[in-house]
N, C-alpha and C positions, 0 to 999 in steps of 0.2 A: 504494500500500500504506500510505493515511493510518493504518491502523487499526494497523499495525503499529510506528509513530512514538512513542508514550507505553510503550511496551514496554521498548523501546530505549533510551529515553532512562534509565528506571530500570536494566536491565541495566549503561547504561553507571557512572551514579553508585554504582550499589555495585562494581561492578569497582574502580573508582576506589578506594574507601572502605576496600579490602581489601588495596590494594598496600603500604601499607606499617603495619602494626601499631602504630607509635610513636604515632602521629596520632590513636589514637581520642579522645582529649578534647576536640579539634575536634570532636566531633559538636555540641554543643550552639550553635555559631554559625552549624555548618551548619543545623542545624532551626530556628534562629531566622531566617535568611540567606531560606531557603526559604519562609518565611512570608513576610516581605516582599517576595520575589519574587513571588507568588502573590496578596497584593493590592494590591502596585502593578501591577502586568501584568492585572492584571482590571478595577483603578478608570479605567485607564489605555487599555485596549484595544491592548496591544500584542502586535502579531504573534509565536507563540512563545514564551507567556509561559508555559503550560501544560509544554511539555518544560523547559522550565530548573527551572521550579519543581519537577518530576517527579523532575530528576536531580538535586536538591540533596534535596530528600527518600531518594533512594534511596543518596548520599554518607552523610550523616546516620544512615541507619539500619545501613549498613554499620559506619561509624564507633562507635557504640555496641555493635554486634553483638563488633566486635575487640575492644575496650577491656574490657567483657564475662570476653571469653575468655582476654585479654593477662595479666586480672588473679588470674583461677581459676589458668590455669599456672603464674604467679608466686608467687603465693600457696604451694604446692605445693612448689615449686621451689628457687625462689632465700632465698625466708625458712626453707624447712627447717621448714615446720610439716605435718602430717598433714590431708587433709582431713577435714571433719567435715559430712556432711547426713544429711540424712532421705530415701531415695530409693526410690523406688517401682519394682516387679520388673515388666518392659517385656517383658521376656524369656526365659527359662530354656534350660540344651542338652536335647537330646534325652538323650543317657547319663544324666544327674542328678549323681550323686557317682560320683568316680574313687574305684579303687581305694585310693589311698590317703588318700581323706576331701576331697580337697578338691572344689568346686562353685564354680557361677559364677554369675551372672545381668546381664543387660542392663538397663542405663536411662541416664537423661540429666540432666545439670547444668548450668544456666544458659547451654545452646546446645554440653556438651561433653557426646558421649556417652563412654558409659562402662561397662566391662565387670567386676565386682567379682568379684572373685577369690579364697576363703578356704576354710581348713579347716574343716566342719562335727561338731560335737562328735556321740561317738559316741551314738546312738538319736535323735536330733533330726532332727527333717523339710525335708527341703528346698526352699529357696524356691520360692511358686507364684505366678504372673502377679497383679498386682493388692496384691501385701501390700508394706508398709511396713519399712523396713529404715533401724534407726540405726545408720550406717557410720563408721568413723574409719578412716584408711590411708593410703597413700601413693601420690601418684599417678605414673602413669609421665613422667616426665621427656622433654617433645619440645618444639621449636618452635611457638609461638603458632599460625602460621599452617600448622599441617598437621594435616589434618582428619580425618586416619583415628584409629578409635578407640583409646580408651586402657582401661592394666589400672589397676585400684586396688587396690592388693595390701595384706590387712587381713593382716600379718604383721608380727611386732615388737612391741617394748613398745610401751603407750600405742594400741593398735589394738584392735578389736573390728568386730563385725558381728551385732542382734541385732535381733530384731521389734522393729514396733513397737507393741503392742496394741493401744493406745490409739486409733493409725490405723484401724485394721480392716482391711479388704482391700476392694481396688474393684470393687463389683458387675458393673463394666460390663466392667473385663479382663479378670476373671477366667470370666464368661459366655461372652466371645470366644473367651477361652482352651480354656474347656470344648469348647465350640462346633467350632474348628479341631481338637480333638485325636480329638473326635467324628467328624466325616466324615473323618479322617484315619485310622482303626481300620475306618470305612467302606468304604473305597476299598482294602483289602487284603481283604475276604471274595472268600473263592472264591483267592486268589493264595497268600496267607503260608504257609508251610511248604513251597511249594513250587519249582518250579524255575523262576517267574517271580516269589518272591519279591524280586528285584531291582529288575524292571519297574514293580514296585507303589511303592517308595520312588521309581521316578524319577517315575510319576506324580504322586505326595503332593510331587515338589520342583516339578512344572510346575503344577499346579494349586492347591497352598498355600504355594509358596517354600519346603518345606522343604530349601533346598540341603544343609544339614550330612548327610542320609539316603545324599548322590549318591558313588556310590562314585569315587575319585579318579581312576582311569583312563577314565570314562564322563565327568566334570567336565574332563580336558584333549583327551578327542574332539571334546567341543562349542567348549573353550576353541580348539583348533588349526581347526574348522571354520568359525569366527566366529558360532557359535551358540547363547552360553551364554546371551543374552538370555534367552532359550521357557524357563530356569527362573528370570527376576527377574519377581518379577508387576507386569507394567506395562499397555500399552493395548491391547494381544493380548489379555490374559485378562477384563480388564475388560469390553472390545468383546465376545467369547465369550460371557460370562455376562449382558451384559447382551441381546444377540441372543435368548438363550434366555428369558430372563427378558417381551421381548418376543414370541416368539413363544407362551408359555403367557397374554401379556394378550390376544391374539384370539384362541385359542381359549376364552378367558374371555367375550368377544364385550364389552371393554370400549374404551370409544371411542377413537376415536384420537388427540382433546385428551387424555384422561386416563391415557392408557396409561403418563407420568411420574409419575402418582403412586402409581402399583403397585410398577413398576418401581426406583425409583430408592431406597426405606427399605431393599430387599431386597440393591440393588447397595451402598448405604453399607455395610452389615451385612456381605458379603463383602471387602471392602475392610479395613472391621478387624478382622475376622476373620483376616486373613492378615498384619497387620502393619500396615498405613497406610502402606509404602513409599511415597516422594515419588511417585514413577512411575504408583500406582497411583491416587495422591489427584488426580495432576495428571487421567489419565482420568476419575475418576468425577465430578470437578467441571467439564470439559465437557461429560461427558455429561449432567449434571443442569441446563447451560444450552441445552444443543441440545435435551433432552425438553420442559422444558417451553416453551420459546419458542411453539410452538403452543397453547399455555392465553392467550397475547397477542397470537395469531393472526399470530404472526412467522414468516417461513423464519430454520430453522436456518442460522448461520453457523460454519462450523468456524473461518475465523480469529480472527474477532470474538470467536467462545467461548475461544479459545486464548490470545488479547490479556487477555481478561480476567481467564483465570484463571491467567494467568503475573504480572499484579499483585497480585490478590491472594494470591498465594502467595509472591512476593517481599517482601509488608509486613510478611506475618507471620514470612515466615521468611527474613530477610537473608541468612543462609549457604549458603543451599542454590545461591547464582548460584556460586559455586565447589564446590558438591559435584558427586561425577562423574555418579552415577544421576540426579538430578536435570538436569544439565548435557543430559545422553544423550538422556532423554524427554523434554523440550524441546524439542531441537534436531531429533531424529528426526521428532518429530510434527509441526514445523514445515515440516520438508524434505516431510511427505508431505502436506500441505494447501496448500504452494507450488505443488506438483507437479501436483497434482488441477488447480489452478486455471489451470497454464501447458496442461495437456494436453487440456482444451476444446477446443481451435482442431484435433484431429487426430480427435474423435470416433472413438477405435478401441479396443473393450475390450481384444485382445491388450496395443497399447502400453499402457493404462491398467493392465494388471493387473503387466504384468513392470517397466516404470516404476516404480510405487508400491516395490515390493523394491529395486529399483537406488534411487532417492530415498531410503533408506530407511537402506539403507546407507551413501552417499556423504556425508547429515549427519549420520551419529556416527562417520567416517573421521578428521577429524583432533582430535575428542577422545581416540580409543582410541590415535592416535597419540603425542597430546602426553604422557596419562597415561599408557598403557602402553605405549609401543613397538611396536605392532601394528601391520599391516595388512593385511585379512583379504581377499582379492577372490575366495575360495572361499565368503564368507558371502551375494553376491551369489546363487550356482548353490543354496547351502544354502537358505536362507531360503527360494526360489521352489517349492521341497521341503517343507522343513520346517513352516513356519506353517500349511499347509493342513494336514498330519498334527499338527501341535499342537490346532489349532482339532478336530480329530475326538475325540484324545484326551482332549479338557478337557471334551468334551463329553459323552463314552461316559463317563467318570468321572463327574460330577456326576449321568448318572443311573442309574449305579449303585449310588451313593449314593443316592436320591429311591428308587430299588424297592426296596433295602436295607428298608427300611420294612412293606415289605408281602410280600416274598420273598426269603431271601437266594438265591436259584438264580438270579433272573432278575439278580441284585446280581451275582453270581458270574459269570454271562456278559458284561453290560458290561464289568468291571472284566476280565476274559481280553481280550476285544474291544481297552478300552483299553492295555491291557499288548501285544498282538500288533503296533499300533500305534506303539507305544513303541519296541519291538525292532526296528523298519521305520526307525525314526528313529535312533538309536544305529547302524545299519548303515548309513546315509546319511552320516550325519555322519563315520564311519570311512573312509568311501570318499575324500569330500571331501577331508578331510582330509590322504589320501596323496595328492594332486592337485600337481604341482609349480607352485610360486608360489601354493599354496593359504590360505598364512600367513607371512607377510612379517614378520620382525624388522627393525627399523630403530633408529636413533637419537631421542629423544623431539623432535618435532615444537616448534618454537618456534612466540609467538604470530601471527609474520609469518606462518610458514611457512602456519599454519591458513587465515588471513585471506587468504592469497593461494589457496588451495583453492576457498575460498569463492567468491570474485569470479572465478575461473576458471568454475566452475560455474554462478554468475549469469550469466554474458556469454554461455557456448554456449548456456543457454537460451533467453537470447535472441536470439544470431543466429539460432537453430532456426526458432525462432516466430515472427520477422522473413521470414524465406526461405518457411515456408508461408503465409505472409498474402499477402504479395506473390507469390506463385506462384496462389493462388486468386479473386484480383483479378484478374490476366491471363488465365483461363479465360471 
């Protein structure tokens, strides 16, 4: 698994880079350290030279990344000053402004996101995706190193929060914006008003992320089933869309070197459409190296692609080796392209299909554990359920959305279609869910504990695959 060694070695140095926050001024001897590893180890031809160098760069960029963030909190914090940027609306709630005036919106500061918080003066319009906001406020007060989002509460003297004209607003969010809120008004003809108006918010949360829509006792059936995943859009819906997207390039009758480049402006376009979740970026940017590989007249490689685009998604975005979504689609997509590759030697679709769900499971087991004290082995029986009824409804949705266009009736049956499906799933999931040992509270999983998960998992795979080789040799 040579391909998987320059991976590793950057997971490992930014791990490193992250442990302890004081440290980040060290980055700049690590990036300079890393260079001269890099061309003495090259001038030199030494065995190895390549991971070291890999993991003092991935040290390096972690170390800047803290230092970064050590200094925003501080800043905020300990000196008792307000912050002050220019930030751009990432985000908006679905409600708008609460009753009593105040409003919020989503965006990001120098690797901190951040959620802005403030009364909106009476008759003024509420932030929309794409505009410009000059913020002054205070931010919430937490530990450097913890990465869940914070409020920036523009309340008190010396605070404000106002356009910024001059900005203008960004064409290309704000389009997105339109766009998702578009098939979003879509996917409820024929439903809203009625008695599956429900099912139509869960579809717009499985098929556009809009979690905030999901009513709370429907969010802890999935949560208790271990199957809240099917509403974070990650490589389930990606894969979906992109399936379909390939299936409408031969009926286009367009070749099959080319079919990536139909395919793939259309899958970027949904992808920010819905957000740019890590999970979702991390799919569409393998899949944009497995399509086009045959324009180079290469076999696709899922690891190869996965190797690759776990670096570059780590250069650019150091923080994400410790965020948890990120963490999860990783690690899951990992476990299921291991898996693929261990489960050759038994050529048998049953194991390949109910494997891949168990695989699937078992490596985002002790992240769910470390972060959240879970562990879910009702998600195993779920999943083998569920993904196929997701995969249907993401699909009856999108083209009820696409005849929307040309008839809302025929719009109005998928979208029933999808919603009947829906209710099929919310009933699975309840069932599971009462399943004893269906959802397991534990104590948060230390780093051993993970690690020893792991290498349990490694080893019966391979005695597995040891015992059939040498059983098929003796035949």
């Amino acid at each position: 698994m040579w391909r998987l060694a320059l991976p590793a070695s950057l997971a490992l140095g930014e791990i490193c880079g992250f442990v302890n926050f004081s440290l980040g001024p060290l980055w700049i001897p690590a990036a300079f350290l890393a260079l001269v590893v890099a061309l003495f180890g090259y001038g030199c031809d030494i065995r190895g030279w390549r991971h070291a160098a890999v993991f003092l760069v991935g040290l390096a960029l972690a170390l800047r990344a803290a230092e970064t963030r050590r200094d925003v909190i501080r800043e905020t914090s300990e000196h008792g000053r307000p912050l002050e940027a220019s930030l751009v609306v990432e985000g908006v709630p679905l409600g708008g402004v609460g009753a009593s005036g105040w409003t919020s919106f989503d965006t990001s500061f120098k690797g901190v996101d951040i959620r802005v918080v403030f009364r909106l003066d009476p008759g003024e319009s509420p932030p929309a995706v794409g505009e410009t906001w000059l913020c002054r406020g205070w931010l919430e007060r937490k530990d450097a190193s913890d990465y869940r989002r914070r409020n920036l509460w523009i309340k008190g003297v010396r605070t404000f929060a106002d356009r910024d004209e001059s900005a203008g607003r960004s064409r290309l969010l704000s389009f997105l914006d339109n766009a998702r809120r578009g098939l979003s008004r879509r996917l409820g003809i024929g439903l809203d008003g009625t008695d599956y108006a429900c099912f139509a918010d869960i579809n717009r949360a499985i098929l556009l992320g809009e979690r905030s829509r999901l009513p709370r006792s429907v969010r802890e059936t999935f949560v208790d089933a271990g199957t809240l995943h099917i509403f974070a859009i990650s490589g389930l819906h990606v894969a979906i869309v992109a399936k379909m997207l390939v299936v409408v390039a031969m009926l286009l009758f367009i070749p099959f070197r080319l079919v990536g480049f139909f395919v793939l402006p259309l899958l970027w376009l949904y992808v920010g459409m819905v957000g740019a979740a890590p999970s979702a970026v991390r799919a569409a940017s393998m899949a944009t190296l497995c399509m086009l590989a045959p324009v180079w007249l290469r076999r696709p490689d899922g690891i190869a692609a996965w190797s690759a685009t776990f670096i570059a998604f780590h250069l650019v975005c150091p923080e994400c080796i410790i965020g948890v979504g990120s963490m999860l689609s990783f690690a899951v997509m990992l476990g299921i392209l291991l898996f693929v590759e261990w489960a050759k030697s038994f050529r048998s679709r049953a194991i390949e299909s109910v494997g891949i769900t168990f695989a699937a499971w078992a490596a985002g087991v002790p992240i769910a554990a470390h972060v959240f004290g879970r562990v879910a082995p009702g998600g195993v029986l779920a999943n083998l359920l569920l993904v196929p009824a997701a995969e249907i409804s993401v699909v009856a949705g999108l083209l009820g959305s696409l005849f929307s266009f040309v008839s809302s009736t025929l719009a109005a049956h998928f979208n029933f279609a999808a919603a009947l499906v829906t209710k099929a799933m919310v009933g699975v999931s309840w069932a599971i869910s009462r399943l004893p040992g269906a959802n397991i509270e534990t104590r948060p999983w230390t780093l051993w504990d993970c690690a020893a998960w792991y290498l349990v998992l490694g080893l019966s795979m391979w005695l597995v695959r040891s015992v059939v080789i040498r059983r098929r040799q003796t035949i």
